[in-house]
N, CA and C atoms as an extended XYZ file, in Angstrom:
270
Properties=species:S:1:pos:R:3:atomname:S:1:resname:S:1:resid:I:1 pbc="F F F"
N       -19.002       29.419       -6.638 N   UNK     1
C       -19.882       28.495       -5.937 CA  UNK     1
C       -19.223       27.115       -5.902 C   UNK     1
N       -18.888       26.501       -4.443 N   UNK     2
C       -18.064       24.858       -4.554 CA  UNK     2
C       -19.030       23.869       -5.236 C   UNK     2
N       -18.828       22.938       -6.189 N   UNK     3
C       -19.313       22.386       -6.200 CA  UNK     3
C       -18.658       20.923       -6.372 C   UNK     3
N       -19.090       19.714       -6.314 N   UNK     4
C       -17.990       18.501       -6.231 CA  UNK     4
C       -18.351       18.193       -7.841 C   UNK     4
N       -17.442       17.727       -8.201 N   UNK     5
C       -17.045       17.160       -9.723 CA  UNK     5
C       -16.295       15.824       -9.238 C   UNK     5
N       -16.835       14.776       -8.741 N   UNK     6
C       -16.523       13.966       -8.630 CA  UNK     6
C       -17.778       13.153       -8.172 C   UNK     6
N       -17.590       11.632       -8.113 N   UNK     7
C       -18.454       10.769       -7.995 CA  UNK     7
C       -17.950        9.646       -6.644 C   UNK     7
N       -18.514       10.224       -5.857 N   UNK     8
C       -18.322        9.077       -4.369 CA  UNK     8
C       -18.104        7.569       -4.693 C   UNK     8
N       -19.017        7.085       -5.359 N   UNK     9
C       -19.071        5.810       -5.645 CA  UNK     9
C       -17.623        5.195       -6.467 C   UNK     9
N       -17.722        6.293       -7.546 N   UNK    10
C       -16.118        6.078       -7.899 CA  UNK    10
C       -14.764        5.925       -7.213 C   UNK    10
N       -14.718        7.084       -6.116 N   UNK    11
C       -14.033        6.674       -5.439 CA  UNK    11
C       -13.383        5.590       -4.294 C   UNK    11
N       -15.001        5.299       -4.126 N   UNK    12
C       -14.863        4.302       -3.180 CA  UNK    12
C       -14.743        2.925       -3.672 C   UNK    12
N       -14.502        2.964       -4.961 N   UNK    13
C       -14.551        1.893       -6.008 CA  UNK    13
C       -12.963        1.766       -6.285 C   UNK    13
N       -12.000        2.773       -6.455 N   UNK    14
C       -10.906        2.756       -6.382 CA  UNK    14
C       -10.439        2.854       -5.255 C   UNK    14
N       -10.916        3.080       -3.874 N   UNK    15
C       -10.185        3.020       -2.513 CA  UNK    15
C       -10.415        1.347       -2.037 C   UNK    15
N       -11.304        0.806       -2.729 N   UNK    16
C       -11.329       -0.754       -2.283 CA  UNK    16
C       -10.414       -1.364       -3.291 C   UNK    16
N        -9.801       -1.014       -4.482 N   UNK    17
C        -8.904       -1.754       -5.447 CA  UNK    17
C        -7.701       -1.119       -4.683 C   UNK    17
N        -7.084        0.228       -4.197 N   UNK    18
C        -6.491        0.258       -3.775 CA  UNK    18
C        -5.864       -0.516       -2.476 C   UNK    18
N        -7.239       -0.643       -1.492 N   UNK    19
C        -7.010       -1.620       -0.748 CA  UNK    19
C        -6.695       -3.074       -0.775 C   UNK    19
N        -7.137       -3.808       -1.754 N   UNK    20
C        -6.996       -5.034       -2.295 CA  UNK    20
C        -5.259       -5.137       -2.403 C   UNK    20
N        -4.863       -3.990       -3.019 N   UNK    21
C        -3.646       -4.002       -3.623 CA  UNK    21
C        -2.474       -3.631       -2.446 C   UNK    21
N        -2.974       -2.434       -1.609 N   UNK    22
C        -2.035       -2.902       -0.467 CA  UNK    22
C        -1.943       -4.177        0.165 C   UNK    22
N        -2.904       -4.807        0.203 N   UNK    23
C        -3.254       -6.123        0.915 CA  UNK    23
C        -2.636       -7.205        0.539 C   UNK    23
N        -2.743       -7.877       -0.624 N   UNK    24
C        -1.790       -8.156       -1.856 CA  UNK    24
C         0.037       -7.638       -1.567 C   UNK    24
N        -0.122       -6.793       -1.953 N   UNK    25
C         1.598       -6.045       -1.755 CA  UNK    25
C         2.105       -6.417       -0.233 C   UNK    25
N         1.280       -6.245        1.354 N   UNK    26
C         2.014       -6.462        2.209 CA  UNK    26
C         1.790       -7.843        2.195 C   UNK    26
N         1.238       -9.119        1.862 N   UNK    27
C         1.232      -10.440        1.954 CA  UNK    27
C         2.434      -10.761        1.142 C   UNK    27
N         2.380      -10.184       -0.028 N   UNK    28
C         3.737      -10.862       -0.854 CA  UNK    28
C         5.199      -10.200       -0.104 C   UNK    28
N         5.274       -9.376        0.241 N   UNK    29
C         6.063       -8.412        1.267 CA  UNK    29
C         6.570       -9.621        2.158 C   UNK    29
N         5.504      -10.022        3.081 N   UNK    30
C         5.964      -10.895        4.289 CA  UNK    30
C         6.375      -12.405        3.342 C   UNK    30
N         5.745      -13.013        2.276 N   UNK    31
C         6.408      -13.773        2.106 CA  UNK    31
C         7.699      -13.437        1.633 C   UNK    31
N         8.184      -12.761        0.498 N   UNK    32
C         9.274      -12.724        0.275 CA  UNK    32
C        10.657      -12.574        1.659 C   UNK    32
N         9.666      -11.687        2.713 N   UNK    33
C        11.083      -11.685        3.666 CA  UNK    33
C        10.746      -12.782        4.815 C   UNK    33
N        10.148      -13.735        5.169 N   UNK    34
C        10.616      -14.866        5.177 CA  UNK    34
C        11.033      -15.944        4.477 C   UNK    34
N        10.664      -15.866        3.368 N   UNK    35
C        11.970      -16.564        2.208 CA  UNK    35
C        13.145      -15.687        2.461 C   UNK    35
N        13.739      -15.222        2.546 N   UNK    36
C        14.628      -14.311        2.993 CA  UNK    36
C        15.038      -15.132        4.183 C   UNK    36
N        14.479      -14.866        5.440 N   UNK    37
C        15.256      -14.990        6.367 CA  UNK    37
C        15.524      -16.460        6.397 C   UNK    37
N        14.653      -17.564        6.085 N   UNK    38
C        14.861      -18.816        5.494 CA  UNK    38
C        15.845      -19.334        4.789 C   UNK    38
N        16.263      -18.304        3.842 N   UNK    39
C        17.550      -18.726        2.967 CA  UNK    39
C        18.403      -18.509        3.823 C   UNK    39
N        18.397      -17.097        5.161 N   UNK    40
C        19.766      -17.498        5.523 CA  UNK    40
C        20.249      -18.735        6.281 C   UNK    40
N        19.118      -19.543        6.693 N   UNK    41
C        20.045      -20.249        7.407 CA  UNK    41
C        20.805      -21.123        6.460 C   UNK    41
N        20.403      -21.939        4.939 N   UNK    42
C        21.466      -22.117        4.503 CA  UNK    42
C        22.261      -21.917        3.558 C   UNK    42
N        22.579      -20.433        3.351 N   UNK    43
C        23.346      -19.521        3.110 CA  UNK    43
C        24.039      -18.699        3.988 C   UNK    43
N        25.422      -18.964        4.226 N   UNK    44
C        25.964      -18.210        5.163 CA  UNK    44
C        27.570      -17.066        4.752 C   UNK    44
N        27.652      -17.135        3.487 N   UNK    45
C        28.961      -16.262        3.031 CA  UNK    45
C        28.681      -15.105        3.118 C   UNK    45
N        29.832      -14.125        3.025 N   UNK    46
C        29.392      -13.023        2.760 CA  UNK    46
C        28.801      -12.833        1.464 C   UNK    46
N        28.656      -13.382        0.595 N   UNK    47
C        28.009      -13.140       -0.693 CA  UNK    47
C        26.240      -13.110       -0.199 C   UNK    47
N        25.995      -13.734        0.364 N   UNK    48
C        24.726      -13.912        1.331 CA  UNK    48
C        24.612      -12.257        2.416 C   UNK    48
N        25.628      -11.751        3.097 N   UNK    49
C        25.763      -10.619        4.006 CA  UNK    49
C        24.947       -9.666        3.062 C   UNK    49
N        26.224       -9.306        2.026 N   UNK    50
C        25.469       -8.640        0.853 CA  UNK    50
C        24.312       -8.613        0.462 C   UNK    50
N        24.145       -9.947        0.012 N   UNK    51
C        22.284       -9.924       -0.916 CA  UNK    51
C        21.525       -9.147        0.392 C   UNK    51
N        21.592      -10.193        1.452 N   UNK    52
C        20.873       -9.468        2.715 CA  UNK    52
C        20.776       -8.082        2.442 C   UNK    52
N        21.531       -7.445        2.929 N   UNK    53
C        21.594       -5.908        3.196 CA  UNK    53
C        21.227       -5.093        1.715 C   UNK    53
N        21.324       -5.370        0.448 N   UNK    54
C        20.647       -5.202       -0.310 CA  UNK    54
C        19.357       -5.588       -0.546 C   UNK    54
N        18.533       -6.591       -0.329 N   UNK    55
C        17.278       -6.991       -0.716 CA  UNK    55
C        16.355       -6.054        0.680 C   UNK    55
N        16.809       -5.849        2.067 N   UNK    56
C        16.307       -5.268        2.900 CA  UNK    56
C        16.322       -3.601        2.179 C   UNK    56
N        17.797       -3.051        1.887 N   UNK    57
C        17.236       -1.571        1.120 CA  UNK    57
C        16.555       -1.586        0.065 C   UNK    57
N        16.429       -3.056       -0.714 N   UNK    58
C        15.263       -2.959       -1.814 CA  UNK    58
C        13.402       -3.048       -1.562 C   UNK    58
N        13.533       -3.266       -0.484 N   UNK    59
C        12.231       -3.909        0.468 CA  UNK    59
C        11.962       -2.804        0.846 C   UNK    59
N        12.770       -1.405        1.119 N   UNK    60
C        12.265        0.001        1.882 CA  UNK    60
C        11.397        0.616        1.016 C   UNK    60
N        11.385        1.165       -0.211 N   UNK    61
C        10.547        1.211       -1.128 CA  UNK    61
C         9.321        1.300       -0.931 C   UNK    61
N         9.148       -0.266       -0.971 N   UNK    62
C         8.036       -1.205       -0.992 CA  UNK    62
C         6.801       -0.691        0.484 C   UNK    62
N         7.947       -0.837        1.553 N   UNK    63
C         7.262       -0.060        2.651 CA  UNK    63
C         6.649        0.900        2.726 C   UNK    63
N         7.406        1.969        2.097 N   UNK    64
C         7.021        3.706        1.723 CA  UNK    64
C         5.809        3.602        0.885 C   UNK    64
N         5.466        2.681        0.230 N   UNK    65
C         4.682        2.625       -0.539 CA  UNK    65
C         3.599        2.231        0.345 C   UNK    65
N         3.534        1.152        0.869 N   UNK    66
C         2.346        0.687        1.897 CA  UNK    66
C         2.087        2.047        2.947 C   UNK    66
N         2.684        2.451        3.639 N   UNK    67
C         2.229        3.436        4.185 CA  UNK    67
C         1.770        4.353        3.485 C   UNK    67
N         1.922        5.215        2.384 N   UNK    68
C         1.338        5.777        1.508 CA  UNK    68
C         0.124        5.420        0.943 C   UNK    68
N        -0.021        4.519        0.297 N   UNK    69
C        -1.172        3.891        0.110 CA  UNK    69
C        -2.128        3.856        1.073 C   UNK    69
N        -2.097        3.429        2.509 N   UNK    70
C        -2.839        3.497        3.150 CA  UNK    70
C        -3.101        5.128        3.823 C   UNK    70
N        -2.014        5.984        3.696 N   UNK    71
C        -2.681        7.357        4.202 CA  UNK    71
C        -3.625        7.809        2.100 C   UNK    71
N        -3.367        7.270        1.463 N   UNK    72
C        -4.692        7.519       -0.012 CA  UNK    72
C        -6.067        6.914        0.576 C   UNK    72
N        -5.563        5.701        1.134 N   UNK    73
C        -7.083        5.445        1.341 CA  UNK    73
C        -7.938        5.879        2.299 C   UNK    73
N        -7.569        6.423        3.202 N   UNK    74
C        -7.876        7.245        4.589 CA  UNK    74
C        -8.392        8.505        3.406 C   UNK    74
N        -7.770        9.047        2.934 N   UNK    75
C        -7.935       10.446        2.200 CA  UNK    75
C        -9.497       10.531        1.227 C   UNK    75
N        -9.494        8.951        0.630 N   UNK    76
C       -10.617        8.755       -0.416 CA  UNK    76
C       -11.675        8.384        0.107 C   UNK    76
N       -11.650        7.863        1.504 N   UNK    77
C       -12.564        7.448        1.898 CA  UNK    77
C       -13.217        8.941        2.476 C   UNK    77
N       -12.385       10.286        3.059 N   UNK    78
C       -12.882       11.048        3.578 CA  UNK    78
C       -13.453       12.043        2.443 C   UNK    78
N       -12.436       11.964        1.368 N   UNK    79
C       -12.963       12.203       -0.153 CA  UNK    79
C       -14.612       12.340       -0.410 C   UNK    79
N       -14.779       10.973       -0.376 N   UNK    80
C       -16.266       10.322       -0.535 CA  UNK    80
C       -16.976       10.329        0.305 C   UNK    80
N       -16.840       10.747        1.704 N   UNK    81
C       -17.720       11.148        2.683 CA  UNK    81
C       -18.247       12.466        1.948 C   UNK    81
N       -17.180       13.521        1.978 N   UNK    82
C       -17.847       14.718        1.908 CA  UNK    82
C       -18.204       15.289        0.690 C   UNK    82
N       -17.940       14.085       -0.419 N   UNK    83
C       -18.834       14.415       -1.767 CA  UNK    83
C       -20.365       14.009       -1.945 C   UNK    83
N       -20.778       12.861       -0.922 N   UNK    84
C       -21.877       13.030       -0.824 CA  UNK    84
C       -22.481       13.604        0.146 C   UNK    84
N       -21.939       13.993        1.335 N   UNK    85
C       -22.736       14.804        1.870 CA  UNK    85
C       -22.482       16.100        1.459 C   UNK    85
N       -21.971       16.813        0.310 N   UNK    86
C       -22.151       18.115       -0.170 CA  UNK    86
C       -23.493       17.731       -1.324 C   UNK    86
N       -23.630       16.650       -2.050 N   UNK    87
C       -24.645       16.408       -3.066 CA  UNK    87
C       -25.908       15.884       -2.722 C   UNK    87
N       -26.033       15.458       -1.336 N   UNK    88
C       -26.799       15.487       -0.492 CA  UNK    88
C       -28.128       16.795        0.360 C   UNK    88
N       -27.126       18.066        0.270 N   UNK    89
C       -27.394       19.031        0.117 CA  UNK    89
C       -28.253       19.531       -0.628 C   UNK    89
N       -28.119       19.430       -2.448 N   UNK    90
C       -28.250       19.795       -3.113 CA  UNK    90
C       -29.291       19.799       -3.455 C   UNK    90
């Protein structure tokens, strides 16, 4: 017999901290890469080429993560739809 073992409210309690936190993560995201593109103008060596092209593959990550995060919260929110409308049922 299905039954949900979980608590809607909970979830939707961690899909709004989750959200907070993507929100958070892509704001500090955009600042750091316009500090970034800011430094280059006065920084121009290749020691600068480098950091560049490293701090951008260190920044991919970060991305993978935001998109992820946001397909969790899509998931918890549908999570918590259909835990209360199965206990709703009940």
């Amino acid at each position: 017999m299905p039954q949900a073992i979980v608590k809607p409210e909970e979830l939707r309690k961690f899909c709004a901290h989750l959200k907070q936190f993507d929100s958070n993560l892509k704001e500090m995201s955009a600042k750091m890469n316009s500090h970034a593109r800011q430094l280059a103008t006065t920084w121009r060596d290749q020691e600068h080429q480098k950091f560049s092209e490293e701090f951008t593959q260190a920044m991919q990550p970060i991305q993978k993560l935001l998109e992820a995060t946001e397909k969790y919260s899509q998931f918890l929110v549908r999570k918590a739809e259909a835990a209360e409308k199965y206990l709703q049922q009940k």
